[in-house]
DOVEXKE-910293 format. One record per residue (C-alpha): x, z, y; residue number from 1. Coordinates in Angstrom, 1 decimal, always signed. Layout:
BEGIN
[[X,Z,Y],NUM]
...
END
This chain:
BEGIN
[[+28.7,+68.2,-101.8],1]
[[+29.2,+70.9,-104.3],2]
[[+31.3,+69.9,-107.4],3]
[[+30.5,+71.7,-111.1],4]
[[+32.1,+75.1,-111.9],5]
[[+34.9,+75.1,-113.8],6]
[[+34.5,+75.4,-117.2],7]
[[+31.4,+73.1,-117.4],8]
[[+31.0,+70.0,-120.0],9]
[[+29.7,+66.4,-118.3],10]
[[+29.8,+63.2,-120.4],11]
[[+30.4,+59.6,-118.4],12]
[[+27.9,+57.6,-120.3],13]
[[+28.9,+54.4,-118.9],14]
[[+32.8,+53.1,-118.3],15]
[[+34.3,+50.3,-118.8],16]
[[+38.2,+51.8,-118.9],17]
[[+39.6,+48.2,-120.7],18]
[[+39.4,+46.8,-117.0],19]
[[+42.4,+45.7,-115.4],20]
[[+42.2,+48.2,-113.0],21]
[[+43.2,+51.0,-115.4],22]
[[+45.8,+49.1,-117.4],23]
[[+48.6,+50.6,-115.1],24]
[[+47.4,+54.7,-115.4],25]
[[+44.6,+55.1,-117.9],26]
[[+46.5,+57.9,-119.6],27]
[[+46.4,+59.7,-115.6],28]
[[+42.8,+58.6,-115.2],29]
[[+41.7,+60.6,-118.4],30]
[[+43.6,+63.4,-117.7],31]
[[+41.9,+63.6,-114.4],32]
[[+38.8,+63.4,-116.0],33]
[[+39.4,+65.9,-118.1],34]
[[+40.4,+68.5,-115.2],35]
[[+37.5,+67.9,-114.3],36]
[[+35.0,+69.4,-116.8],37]
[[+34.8,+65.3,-118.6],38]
[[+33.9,+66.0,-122.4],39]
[[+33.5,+62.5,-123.5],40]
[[+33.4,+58.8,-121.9],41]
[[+31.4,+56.3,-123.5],42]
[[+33.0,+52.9,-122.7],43]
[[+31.3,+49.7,-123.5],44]
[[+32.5,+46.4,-124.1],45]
[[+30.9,+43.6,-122.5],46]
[[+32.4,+40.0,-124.4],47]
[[+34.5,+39.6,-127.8],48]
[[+37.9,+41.1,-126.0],49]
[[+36.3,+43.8,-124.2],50]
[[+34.3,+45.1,-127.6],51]
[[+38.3,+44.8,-129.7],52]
[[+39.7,+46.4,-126.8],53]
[[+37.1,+49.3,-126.1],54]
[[+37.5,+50.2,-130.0],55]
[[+41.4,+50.4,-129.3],56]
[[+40.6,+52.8,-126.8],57]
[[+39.0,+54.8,-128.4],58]
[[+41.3,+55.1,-131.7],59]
[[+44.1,+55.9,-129.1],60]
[[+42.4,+59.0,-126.7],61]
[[+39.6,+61.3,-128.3],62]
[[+38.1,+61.7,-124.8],63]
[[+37.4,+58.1,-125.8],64]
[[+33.9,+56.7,-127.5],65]
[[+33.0,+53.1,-128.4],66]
[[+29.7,+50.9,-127.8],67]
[[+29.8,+46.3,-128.3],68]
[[+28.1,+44.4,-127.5],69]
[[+27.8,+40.9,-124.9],70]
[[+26.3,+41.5,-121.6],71]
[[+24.0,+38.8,-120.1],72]
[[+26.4,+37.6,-117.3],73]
[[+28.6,+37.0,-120.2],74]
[[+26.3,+35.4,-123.1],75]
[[+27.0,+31.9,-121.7],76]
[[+30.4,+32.0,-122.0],77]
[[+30.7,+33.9,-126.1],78]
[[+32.3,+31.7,-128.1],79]
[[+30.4,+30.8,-131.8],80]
[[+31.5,+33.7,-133.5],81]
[[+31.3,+36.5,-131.1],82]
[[+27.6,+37.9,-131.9],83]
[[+28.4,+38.2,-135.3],84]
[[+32.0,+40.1,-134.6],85]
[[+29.7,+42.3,-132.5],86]
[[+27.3,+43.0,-135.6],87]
[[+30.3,+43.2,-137.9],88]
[[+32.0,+46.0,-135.8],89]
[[+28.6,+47.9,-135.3],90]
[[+28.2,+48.1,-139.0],91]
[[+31.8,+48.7,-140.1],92]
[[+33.5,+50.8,-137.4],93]
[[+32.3,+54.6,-136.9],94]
[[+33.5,+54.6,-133.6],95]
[[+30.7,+52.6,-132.4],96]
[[+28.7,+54.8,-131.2],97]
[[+25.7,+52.6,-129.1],98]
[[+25.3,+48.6,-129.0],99]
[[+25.6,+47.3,-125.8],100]
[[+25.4,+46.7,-123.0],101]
[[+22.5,+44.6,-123.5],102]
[[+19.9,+43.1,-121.0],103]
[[+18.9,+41.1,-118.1],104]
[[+19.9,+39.7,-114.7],105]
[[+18.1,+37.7,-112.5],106]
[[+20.9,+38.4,-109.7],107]
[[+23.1,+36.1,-111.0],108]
[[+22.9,+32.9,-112.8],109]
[[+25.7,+32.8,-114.9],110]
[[+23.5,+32.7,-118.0],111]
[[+20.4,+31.1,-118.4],112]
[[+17.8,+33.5,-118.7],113]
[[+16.4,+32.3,-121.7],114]
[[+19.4,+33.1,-123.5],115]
[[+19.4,+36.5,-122.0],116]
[[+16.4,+37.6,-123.8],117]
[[+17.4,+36.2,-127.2],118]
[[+20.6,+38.3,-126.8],119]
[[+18.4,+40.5,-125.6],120]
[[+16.5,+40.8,-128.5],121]
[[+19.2,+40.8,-130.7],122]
[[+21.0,+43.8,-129.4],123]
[[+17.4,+45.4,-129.8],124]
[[+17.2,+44.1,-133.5],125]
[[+20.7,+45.3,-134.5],126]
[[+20.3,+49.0,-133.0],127]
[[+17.0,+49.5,-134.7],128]
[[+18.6,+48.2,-137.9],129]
[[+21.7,+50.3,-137.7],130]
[[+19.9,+53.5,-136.3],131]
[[+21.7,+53.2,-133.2],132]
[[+21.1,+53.7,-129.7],133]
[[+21.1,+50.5,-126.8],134]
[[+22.4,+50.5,-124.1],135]
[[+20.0,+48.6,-120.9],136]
[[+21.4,+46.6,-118.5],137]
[[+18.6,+45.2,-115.7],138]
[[+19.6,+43.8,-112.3],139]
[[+16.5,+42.0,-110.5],140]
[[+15.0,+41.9,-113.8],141]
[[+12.8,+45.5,-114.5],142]
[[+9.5,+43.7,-115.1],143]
[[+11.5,+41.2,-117.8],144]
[[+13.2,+44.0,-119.7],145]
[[+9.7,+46.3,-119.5],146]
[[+8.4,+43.2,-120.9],147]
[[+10.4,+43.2,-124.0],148]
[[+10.8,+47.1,-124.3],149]
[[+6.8,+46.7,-124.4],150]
[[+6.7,+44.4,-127.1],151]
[[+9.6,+46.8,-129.5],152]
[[+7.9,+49.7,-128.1],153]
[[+4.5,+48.3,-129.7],154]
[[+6.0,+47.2,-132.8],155]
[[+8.0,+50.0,-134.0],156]
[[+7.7,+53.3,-131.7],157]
[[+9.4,+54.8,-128.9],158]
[[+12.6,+53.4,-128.3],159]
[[+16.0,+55.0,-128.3],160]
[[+17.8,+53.6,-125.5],161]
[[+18.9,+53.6,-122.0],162]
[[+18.3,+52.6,-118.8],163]
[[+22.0,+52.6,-117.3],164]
[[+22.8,+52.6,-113.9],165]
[[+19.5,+52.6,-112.8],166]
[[+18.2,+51.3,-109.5],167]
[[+14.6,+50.9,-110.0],168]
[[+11.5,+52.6,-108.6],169]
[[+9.8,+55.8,-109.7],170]
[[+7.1,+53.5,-112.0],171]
[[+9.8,+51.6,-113.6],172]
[[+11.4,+55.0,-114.6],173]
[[+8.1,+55.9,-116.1],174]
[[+7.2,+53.2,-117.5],175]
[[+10.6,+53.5,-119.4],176]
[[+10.2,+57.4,-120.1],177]
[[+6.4,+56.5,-121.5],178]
[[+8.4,+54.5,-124.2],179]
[[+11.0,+57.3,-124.8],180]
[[+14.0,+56.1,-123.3],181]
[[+16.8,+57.7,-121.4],182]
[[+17.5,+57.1,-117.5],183]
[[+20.8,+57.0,-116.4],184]
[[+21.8,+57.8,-112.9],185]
[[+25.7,+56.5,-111.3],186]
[[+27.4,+57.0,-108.1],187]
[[+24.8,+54.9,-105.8],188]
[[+22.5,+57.7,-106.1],189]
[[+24.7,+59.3,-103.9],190]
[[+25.1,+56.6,-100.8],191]
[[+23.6,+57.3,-97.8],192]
[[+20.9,+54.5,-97.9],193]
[[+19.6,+55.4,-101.6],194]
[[+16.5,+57.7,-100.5],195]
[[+14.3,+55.6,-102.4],196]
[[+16.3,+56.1,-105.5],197]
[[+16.5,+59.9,-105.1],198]
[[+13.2,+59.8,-104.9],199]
[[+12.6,+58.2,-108.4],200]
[[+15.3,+60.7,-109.9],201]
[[+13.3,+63.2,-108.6],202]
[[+10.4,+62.8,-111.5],203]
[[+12.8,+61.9,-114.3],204]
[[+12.5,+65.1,-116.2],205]
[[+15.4,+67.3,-117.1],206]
[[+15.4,+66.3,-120.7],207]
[[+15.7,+62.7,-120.1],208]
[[+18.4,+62.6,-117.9],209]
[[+21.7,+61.1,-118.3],210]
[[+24.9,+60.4,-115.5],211]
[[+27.4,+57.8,-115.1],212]
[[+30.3,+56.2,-113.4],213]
[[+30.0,+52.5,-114.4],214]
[[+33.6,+52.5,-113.6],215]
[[+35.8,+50.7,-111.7],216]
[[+32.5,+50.1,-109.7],217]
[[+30.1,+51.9,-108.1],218]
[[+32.2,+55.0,-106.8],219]
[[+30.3,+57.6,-105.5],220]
[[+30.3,+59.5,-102.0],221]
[[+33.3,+60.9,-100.8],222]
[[+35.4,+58.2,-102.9],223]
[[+32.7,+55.0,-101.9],224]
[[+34.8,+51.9,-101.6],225]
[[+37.3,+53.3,-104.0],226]
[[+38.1,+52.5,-107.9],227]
[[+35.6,+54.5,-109.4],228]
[[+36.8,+56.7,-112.6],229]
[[+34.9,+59.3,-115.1],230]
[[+36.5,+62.0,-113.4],231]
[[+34.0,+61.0,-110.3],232]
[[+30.8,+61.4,-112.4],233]
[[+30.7,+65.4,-110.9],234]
[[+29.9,+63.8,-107.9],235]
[[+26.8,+62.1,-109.1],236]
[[+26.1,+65.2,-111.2],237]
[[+26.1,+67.1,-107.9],238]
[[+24.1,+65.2,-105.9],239]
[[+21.3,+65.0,-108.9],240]
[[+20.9,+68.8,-108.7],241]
[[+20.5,+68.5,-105.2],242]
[[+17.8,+66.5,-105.5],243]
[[+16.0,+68.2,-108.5],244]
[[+17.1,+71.3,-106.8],245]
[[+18.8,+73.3,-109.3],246]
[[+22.1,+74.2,-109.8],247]
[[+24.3,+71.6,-111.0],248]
[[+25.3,+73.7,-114.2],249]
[[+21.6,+73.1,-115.1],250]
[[+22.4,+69.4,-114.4],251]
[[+25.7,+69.4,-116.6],252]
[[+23.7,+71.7,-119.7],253]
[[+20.8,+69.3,-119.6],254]
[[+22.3,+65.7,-119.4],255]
[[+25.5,+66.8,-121.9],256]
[[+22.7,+67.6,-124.4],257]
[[+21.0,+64.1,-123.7],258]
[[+24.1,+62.2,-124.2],259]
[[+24.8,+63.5,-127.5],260]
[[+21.3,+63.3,-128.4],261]
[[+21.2,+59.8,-127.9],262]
[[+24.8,+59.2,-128.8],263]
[[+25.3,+60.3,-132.5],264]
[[+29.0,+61.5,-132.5],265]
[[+29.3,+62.1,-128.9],266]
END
């Protein structure tokens, strides 16, 4: 598979570089990334430590930006005071540049879904209220989350988000683009069995595009199996012009300008 010329600009839109797995070369992982044509990283805290330590991140490597928020696996478990240390960092820190991730999982049932969708639903409320962008996550759940995207979508007009990591269908990605989101492809796109989800990246349109590690997991083809890093997100780049058959350059222009579209200081 073809990587991206030298010279061209990509942006991981999902990472979560605070994870273990990078505490012993994070400086080496970056500087990798940046060989290889990373502009930015957007790495997103998922509980209270993640969010402080995401925001230390980014103060300590440009190639670095922030998003907070409590992911639904982990809303069970968030002490009294973590939602509002999420809102208080959103409002006060400029770093932040997207709330999240945010969302729902029927997968697993470490959080009862009703209090997934009142996080849910807070996330949503705080990123219309600051102006910001949110940040999807939906495992087993893409009916659920179109359900509440429907009801914010109705309420107060298309909504500025994305869909990360996604693994639906071709109507869930429509459904999604109808209300003016963002889809986000990461390195399954690239495994052998994921036919299905080529074929749904296929009729995402060019402007609507965004690419991802969701690092340390998900590593892409020829590194499947491996700690994922940013510096792999050429891969998924690569293998997303092969399927909307154009040149990957085309791929890098078009989901660069998306991410800082949707990211304000990206």
């Amino acid at each position: 598979m073809p990587l991206p010329n030298p010279g061209l600009a990509v942006i991981d839109t999902h990472a979560h570089l605070f994870d273990d797995r990078f505490a012993a070369d994070l400086p080496a992982v970056l500087a990798r990334a940046e060989a290889a044509g990373i502009e930015r990283v957007v790495c997103l805290g998922i509980d209270a430590p993640s969010n402080r330590a995401t925001l230390e991140l980014a103060r300590r490597f440009p190639l670095v930006a922030a998003a907070v928020g409590i992911q639904p696996n982990h809303v069970a478990e968030a002490a009294p005071g973590d939602w509002d240390e999420v809102v208080r960092l959103a409002e006060s820190d400029p770093a932040v540049v997207a709330i999240g991730e945010t969302g729902l999982d029927r997968y697993w049932d470490r959080t009862p879904f009703a209090e997934q969708e009142d996080y849910f639903a807070r996330h949503i409320e705080l990123a219309r209220r600051l102006g910001k962008p949110f940040v999807i996550h939906c495992r087993e759940a893409e009916a659920d989350v179109l359900k509440m995207l429907r009801a914010e979508f109705d309420r107060h007009g298309p909504v500025r988000a994305v869909m990360h990591s996604f693994s639906g269908d071709a109507a869930t990605a429509a459904a999604c683009l109808e209300m003016g989101l963002y889809v986000s492809f990461a390195g399954m796109l690239t495994y052998k069995t994921a036919d299905p989800l080529r074929a749904a990246a296929r009729a995402v349109p060019l402007d609507r595009l965004l690419v991802e590690t969701d690092c340390p997991y998900l590593a892409p083809v020829p590194h499947r199996g491996k700690r994922n890093e940013p510096g792999y997100v050429v891969h998924t780049a690569a293998c997303l012009a092969d399927v909307k058959g154009v040149g990957v350059d085309v791929i890098a222009a078009h989901t660069t300008r998306n991410a800082r579209a949707l990211f304000a200081g990206v």
